[in-house]
C-alpha positions as CSV (number, residue, x, y, z in Angstrom):
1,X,0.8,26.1,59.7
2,X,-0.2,23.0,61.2
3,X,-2.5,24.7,63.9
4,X,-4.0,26.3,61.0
5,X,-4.6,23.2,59.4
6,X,-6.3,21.9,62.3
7,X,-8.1,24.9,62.9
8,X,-9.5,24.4,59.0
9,X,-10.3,21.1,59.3
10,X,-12.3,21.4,62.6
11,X,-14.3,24.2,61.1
12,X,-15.1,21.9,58.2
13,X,-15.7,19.0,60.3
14,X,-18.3,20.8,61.9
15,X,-19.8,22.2,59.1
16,X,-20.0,19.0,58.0
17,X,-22.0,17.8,60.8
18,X,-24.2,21.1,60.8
19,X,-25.7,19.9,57.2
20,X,-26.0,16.2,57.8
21,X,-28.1,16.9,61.0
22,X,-29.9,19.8,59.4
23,X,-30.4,17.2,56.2
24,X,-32.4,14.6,58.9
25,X,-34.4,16.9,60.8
26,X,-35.9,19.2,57.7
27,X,-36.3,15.7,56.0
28,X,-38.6,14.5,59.8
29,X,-39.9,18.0,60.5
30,X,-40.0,20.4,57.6
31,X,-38.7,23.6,57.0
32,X,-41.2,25.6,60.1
33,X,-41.1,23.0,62.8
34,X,-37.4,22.0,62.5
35,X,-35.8,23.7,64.6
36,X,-31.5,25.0,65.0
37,X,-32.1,23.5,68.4
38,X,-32.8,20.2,67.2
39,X,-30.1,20.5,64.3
40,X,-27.3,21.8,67.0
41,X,-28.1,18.9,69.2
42,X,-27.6,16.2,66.6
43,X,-24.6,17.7,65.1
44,X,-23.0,18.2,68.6
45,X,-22.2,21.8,68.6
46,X,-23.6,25.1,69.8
47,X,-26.3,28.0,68.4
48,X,-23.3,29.9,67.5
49,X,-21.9,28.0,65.0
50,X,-25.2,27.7,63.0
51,X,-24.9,31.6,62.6
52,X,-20.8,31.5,62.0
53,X,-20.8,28.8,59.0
54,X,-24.5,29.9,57.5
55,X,-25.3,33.6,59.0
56,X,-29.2,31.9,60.3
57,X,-31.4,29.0,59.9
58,X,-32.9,30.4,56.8
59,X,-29.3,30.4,55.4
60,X,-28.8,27.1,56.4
61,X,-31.8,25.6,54.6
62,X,-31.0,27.3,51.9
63,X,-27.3,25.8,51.5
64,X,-28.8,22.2,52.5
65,X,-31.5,22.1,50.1
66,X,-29.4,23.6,47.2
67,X,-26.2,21.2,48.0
68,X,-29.2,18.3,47.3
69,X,-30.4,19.2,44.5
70,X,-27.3,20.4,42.5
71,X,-26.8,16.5,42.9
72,X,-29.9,15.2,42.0
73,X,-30.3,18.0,38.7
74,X,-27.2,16.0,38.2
75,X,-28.1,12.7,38.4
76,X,-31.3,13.2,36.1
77,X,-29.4,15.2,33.3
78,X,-27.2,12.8,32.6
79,X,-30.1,10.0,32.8
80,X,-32.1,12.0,29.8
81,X,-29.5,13.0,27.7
82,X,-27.6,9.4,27.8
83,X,-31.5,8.3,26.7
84,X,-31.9,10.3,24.0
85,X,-28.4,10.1,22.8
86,X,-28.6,5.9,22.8
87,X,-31.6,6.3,20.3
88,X,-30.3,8.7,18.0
89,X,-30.2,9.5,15.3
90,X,-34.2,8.5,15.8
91,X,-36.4,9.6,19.1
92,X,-36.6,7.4,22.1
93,X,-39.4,5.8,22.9
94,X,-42.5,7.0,25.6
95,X,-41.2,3.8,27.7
96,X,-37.5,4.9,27.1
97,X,-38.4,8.3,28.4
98,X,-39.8,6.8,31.2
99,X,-37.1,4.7,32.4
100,X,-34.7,7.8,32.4
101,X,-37.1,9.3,34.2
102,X,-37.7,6.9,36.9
103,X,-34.5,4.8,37.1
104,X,-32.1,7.7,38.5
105,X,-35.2,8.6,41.0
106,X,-35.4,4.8,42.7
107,X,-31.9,4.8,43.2
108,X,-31.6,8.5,44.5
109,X,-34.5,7.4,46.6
110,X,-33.3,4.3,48.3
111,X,-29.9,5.6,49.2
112,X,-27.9,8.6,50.3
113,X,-30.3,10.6,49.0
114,X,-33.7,9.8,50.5
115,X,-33.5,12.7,53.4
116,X,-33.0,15.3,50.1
117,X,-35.9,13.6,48.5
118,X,-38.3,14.0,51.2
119,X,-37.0,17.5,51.7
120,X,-37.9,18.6,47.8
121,X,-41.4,17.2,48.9
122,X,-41.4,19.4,52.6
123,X,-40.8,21.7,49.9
124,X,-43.8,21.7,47.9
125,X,-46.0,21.6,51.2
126,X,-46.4,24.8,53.4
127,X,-42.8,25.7,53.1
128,X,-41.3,29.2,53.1
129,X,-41.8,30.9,49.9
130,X,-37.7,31.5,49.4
131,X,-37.8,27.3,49.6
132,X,-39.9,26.8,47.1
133,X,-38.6,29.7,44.7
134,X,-35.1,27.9,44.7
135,X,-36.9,24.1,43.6
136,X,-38.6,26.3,41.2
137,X,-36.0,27.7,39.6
138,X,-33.7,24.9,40.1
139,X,-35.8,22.7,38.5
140,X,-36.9,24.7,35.5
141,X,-34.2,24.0,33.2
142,X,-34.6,20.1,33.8
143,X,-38.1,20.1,33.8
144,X,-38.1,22.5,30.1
145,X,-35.6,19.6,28.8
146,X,-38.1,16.5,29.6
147,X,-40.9,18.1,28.4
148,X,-39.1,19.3,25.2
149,X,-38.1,15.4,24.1
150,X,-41.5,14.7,25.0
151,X,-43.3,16.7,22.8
152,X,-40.7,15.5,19.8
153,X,-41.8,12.2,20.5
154,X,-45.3,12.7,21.4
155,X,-46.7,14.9,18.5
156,X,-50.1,15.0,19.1
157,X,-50.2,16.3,22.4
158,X,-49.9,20.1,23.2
159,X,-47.2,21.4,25.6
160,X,-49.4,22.1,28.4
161,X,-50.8,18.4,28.6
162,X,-47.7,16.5,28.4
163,X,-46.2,18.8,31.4
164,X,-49.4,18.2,33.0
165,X,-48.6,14.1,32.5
166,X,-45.2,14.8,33.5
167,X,-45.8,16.1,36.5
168,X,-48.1,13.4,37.4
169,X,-45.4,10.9,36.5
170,X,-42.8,12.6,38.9
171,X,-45.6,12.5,41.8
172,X,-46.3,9.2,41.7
173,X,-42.8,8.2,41.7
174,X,-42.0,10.6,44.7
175,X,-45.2,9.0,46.2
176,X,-44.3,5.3,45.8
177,X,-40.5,5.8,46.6
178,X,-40.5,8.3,49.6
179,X,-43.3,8.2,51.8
180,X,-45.2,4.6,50.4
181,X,-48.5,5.2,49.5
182,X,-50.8,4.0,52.2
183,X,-53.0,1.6,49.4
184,X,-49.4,-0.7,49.0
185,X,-48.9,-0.6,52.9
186,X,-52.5,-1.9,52.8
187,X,-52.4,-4.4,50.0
188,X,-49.0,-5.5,50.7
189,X,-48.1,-5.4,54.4
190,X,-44.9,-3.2,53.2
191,X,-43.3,-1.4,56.1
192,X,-40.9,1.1,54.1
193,X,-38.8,1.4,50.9
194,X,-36.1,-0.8,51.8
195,X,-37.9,-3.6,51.7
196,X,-38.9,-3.3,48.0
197,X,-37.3,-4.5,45.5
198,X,-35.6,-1.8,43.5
199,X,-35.5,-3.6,39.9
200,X,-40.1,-4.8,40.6
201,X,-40.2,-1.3,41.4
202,X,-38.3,0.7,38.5
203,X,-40.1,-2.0,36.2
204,X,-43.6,-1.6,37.3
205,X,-43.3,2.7,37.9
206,X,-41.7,2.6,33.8
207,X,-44.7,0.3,33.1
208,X,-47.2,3.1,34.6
209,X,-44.9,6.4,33.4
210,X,-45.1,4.9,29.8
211,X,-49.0,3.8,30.2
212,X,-50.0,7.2,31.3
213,X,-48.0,9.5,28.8
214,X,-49.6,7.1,26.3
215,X,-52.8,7.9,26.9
216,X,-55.3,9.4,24.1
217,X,-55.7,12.8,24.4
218,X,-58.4,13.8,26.6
């Protein structure tokens, strides 16, 4: 029983070590260009155990990047519906909206997280079409749910331009938080996230969500 034990807990321990290093080097290379190689060298352990825990590499991008985003779905739910919930029985505000929206994002962004992050945006960039199917999909149901409170509390938009605003609310967060626009490396001398302040940063990306779901109608 005890070698059995041991025997469990070494196979998890190197599972373990499979998806962390598979986590930092889709995050740095993509889904293409990383390579098992790469992944098997980080995590300390041969070819072989890639296939035994995940059957391929395929298999193993597709159990890292779902693992990350069941967390983050998550993360955001709960950010929305504790939103609309503090405001009922009225509708929250556009800038209410926004801070649900951007809040759980900065913090999911400057910690454990970040690899995920930059893995939903390897995602949305030349990846392989199973990868982006499963964000698709993931995402749906969250995506439906902002955009539904939206268009409660934002009447005189249609349904097409509010997800259109939406979207361009999530990108510029991803922007900002993940890979720094170039323009703030520029204006600010900013080498990387961590040295932003994460409260300047949810204030002034609310400030901007709020401004631009604001706008008039085009």
């Amino acid at each position: 029983m005890v070698k059995r034990q041991a025997v469990q807990q070494n196979e998890a321990d190197t599972r373990e070590r499979i998806i962390a290093a598979a986590v930092q080097v889709f995050a740095k290379s993509g889904f293409t260009a990383g390579t098992v190689r790469e992944i098997t060298e980080i995590a300390e352990v041969n070819i072989a155990a890639v296939n035994y825990h995940f059957g391929s590499k395929d298999g193993l991008a597709r159990h890292v990047l779902e693992l990350g985003i069941e967390s983050i779905i998550q993360v955001r739910t709960e950010s929305l519906r504790t939103c609309v919930a503090r405001h009922k029985p009225a509708s929250p505000t556009p800038a209410a909206i926004s801070e649900a929206l951007v809040t759980p994002l900065v913090q999911l962004g400057s910690g454990r997280y970040r690899d995920v992050m930059l893995l939903l945006m390897q995602a949305s960039a030349g990846a392989p079409a199973f990868i982006t199917t499963i964000v698709e999909e993931k995402f749906a149901p969250l995506h439906e749910e902002f955009v539904d409170v939206l268009q409660r509390v934002l009447p005189e938009l249609s349904r097409t331009e509010i997800a259109l605003r939406y979207d361009c609310a999530r990108g510029a967060i991803l922007q900002t938080l993940v890979t720094l626009a170039p323009a703030l490396v520029l204006v600010s001398g900013t080498i990387g996230p961590s040295a932003l302040d994460h409260e300047v940063t949810t204030r002034r990306l609310v400030s901007f969500v709020a401004g631009g779901l604001c706008a008039p109608p085009a």
